[in-house]
ROLUMVEX-10789 format. One record per atom (N, C-alpha, C): residue in one letter; z, x, y. Coordinates in steps of 0.02 Angstrom, whole numbers, plus 50000, padded with zeros to 5 digits. Layout:
# residues N
AZXY;...
# end
This chain:
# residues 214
X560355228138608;X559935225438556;X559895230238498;X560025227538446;X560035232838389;X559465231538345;X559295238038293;X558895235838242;X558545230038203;X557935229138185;X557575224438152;X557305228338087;X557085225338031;X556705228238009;X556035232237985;X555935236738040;X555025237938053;X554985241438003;X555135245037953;X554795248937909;X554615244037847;X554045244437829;X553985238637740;X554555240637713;X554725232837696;X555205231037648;X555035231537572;X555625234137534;X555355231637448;X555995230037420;X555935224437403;X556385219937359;X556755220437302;X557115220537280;X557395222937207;X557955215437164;X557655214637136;X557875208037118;X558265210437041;X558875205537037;X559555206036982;X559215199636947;X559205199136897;X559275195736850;X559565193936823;X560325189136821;X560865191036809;X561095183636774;X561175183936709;X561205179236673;X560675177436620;X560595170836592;X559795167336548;X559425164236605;X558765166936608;X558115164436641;X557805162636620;X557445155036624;X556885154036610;X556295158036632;X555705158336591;X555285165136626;X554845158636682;X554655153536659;X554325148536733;X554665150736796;X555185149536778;X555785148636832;X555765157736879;X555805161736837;X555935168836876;X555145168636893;X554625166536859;X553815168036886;X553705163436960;X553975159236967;X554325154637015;X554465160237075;X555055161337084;X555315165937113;X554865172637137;X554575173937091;X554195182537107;X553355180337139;X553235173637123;X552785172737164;X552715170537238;X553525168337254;X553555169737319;X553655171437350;X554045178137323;X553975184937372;X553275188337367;X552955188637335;X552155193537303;X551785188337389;X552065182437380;X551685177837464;X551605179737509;X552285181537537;X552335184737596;X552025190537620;X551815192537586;X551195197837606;X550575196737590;X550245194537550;X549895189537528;X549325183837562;X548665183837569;X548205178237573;X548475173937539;X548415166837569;X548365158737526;X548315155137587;X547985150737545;X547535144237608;X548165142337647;X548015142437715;X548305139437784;X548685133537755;X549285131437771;X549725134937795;X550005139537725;X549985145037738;X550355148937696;X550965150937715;X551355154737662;X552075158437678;X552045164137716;X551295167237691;X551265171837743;X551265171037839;X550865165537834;X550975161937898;X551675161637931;X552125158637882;X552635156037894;X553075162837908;X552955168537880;X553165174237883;X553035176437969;X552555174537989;X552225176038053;X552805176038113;X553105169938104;X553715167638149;X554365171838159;X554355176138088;X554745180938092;X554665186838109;X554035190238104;X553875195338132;X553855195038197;X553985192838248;X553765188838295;X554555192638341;X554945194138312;X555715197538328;X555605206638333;X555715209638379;X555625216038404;X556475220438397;X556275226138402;X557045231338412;X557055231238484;X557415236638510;X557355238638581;X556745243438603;X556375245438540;X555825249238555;X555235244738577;X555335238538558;X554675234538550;X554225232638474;X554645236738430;X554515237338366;X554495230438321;X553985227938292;X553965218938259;X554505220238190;X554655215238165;X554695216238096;X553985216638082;X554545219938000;X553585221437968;X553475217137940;X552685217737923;X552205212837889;X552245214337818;X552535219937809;X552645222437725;X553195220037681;X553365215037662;X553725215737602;X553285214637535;X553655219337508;X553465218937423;X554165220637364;X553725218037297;X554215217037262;X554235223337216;X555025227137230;X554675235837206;X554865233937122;X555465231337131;X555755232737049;X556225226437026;X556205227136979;X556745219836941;X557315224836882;X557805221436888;X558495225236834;X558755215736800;X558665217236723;X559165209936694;X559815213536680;X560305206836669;X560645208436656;X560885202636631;X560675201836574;X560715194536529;X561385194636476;X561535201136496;X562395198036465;X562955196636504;X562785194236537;X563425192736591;X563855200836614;X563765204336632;X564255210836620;X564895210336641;X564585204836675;X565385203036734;X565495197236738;X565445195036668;X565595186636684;X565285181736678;X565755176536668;X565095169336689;X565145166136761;X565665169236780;X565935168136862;X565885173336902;X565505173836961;X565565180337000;X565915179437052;X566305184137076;X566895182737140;X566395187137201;X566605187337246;X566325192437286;X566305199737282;X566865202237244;X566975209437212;X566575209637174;X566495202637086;X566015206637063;X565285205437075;X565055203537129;X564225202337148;X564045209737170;X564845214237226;X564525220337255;X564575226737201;X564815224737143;X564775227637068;X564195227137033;X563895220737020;X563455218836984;X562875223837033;X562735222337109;X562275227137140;X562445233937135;X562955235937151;X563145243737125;X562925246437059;X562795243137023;X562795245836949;X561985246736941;X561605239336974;X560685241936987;X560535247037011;X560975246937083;X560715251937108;X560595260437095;X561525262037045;X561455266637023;X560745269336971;X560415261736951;X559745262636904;X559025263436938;X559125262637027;X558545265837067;X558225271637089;X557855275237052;X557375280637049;X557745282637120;X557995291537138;X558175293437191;X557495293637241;X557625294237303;X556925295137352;X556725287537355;X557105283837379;X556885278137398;X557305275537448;X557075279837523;X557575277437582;X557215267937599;X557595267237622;X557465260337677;X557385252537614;X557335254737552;X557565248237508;X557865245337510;X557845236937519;X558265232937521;X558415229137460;X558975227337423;X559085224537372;X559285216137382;X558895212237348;X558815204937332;X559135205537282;X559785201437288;X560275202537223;X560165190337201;X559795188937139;X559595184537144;X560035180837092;X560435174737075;X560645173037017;X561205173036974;X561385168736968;X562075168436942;X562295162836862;X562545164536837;X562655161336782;X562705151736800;X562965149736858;X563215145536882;X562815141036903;X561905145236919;X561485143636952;X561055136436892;X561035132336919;X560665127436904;X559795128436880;X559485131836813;X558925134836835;X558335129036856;X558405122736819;X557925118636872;X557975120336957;X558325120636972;X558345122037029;X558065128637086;X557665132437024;X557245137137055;X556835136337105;X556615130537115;X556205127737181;X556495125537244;X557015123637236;X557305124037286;X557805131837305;X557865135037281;X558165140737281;X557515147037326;X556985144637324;X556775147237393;X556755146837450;X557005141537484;X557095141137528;X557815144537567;X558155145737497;X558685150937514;X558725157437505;X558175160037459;X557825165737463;X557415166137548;X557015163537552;X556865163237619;X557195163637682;X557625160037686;X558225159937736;X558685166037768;X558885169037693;X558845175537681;X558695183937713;X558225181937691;X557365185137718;X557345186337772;X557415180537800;X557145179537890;X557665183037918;X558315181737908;X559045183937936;X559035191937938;X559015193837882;X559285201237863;X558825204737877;X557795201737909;X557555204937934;X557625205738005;X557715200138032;X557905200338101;X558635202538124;X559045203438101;X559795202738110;X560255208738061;X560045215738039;X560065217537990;X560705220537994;X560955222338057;X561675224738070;X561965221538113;X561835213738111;X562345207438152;X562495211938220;X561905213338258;X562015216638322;X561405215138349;X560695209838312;X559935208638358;X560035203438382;X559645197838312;X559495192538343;X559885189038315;X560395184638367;X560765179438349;X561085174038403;X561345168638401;X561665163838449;X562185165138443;X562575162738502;X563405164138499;X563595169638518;X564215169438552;X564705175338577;X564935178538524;X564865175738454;X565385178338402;X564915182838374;X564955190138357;X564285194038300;X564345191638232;X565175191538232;X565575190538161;X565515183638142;X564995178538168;X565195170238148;X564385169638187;X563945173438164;X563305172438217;X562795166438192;X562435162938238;X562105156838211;X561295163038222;X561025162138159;X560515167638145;X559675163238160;X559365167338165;X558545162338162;X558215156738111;X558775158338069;X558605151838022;X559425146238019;X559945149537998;X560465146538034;X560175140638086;X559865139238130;X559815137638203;X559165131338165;X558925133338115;X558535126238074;X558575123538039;X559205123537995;X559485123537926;X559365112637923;X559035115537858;X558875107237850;X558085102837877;X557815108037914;X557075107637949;X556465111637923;X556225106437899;X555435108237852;X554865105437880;X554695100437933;X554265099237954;X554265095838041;X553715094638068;X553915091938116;X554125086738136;X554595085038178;X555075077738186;X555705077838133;X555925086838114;X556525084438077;X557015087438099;X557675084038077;X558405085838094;X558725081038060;X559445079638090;X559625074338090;X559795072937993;X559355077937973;X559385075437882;X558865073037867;X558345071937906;X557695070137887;X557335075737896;X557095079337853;X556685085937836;X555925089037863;X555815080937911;X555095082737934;X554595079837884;X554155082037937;X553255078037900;X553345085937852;X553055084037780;X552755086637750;X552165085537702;X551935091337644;X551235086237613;X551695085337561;X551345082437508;X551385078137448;X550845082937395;X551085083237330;X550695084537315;X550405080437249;X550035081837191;X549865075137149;X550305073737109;X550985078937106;X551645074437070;X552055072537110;X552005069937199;X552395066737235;X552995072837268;X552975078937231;X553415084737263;X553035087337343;X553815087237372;X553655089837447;X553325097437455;X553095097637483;X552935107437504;X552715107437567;X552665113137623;X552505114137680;X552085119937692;X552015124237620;X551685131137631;X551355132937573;X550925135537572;X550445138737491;X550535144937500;X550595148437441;X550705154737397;X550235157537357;X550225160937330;X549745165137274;X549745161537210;X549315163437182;X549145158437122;X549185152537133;X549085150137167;X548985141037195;X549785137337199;X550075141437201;X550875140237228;X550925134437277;X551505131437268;X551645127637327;X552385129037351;X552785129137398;X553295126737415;X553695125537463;X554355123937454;X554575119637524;X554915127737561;X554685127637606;X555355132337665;X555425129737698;X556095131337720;X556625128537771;X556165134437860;X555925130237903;X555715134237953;X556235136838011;X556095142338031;X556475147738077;X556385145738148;X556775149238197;X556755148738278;X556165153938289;X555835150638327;X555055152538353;X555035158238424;X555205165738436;X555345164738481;X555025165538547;X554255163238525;X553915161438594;X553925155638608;X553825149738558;X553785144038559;X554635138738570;X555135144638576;X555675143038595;X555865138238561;X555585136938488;X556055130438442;X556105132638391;X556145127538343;X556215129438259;X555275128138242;X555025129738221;X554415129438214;X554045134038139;X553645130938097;X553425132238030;X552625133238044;X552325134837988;X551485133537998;X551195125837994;X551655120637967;X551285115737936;X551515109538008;X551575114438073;X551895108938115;X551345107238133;X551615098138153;X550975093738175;X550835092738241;X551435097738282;X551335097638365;X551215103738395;
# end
């Protein structure tokens, strides 16, 4: 059993391209969640399911993430297309801009020229997804399904497409409504709403969220 991530996390988010500022305030309010009070069911809640994954010490993930720092990079430096070379460039180049003495940071590299920015709302749930993986799974040696490390079906992997209860199949589950008819399953800070995709539970041995109705 290998590593999880028990020490607080802090986030470092790329900016990488034109942002709407809704759209990135979007985004930074749902990481600021996850650590975060907001009325039941919250993200923090939803965060719960993940902490919920141990090392070999017995060690939880942590309850800490926060958002340490943000880098733009609104001229494309590398493009209007990123390949996989230049995404581990575009992070190389932040990172060289991170204050030394900052062991155990993890970098949220967010955004791409390509990226649809309406689509910031749904783009947490892949921020999230994320999240859950690389906390639980951080050197593809903890938590995962399958014989393969290199092809592993991860704690969110294993729900992909499941937001409430009674979903699969492509049907997303019970969720609420809110007074413009948009889905959500979890509240956030500043009266946030939004949809996450829920993780493998692993006492409750399923895929399981806060907003389940069983």
């Amino acid at each position: 059993m290998g590593p999880v991530l028990g020490s607080p996390i802090s986030l470092y988010i790329i900016w990488y391209g034109h942002w709407d500022p809704r759209h990135s305030a979007t985004i930074r309010d749902f990481l600021h969640s996850l650590s975060s009070p907001a009325p039941f069911p919250s993200v923090a809640d939803w965060w719960r399911s993940v902490r919920l994954y141990t090392d070999q010490t017995g060690s939880n993930v942590t309850a800490s993430v926060t958002l340490a720092g943000e880098f733009y990079d609104s001229g494309y430096s590398h493009g209007g297309y990123l390949t996989r070379l230049a995404v581990q460039s575009v992070i190389a180049d932040a990172v060289d801009l991170l204050p030394r003495g900052l062991p155990g940071s993890d970098l949220l590299r967010r955004s791409s020229p390509g990226f649809l920015q309406d689509g910031a709302d749904g783009m947490i749930s892949v921020i999230a997804h994320e999240l859950a993986e690389v906390s639980s799974n951080p050197l593809v040696n903890a938590w995962y399904a399958g014989d393969d490390p290199a092809a592993p079906d991860e704690i969110a992997d294993l729900c992909v497409g499941v937001y409430g209860s009674g979903g699969g199949g492509g049907y997303v589950g019970k969720v609420y409504k809110d007074s413009w008819g948009n889905g959500f399953n979890v509240n956030g800070v500043r009266g946030r709403k939004f949809l996450v995709q829920w993780v493998w539970n692993l006492v409750k041995r399923r895929c399981f969220g806060p907003n389940a109705m069983d």
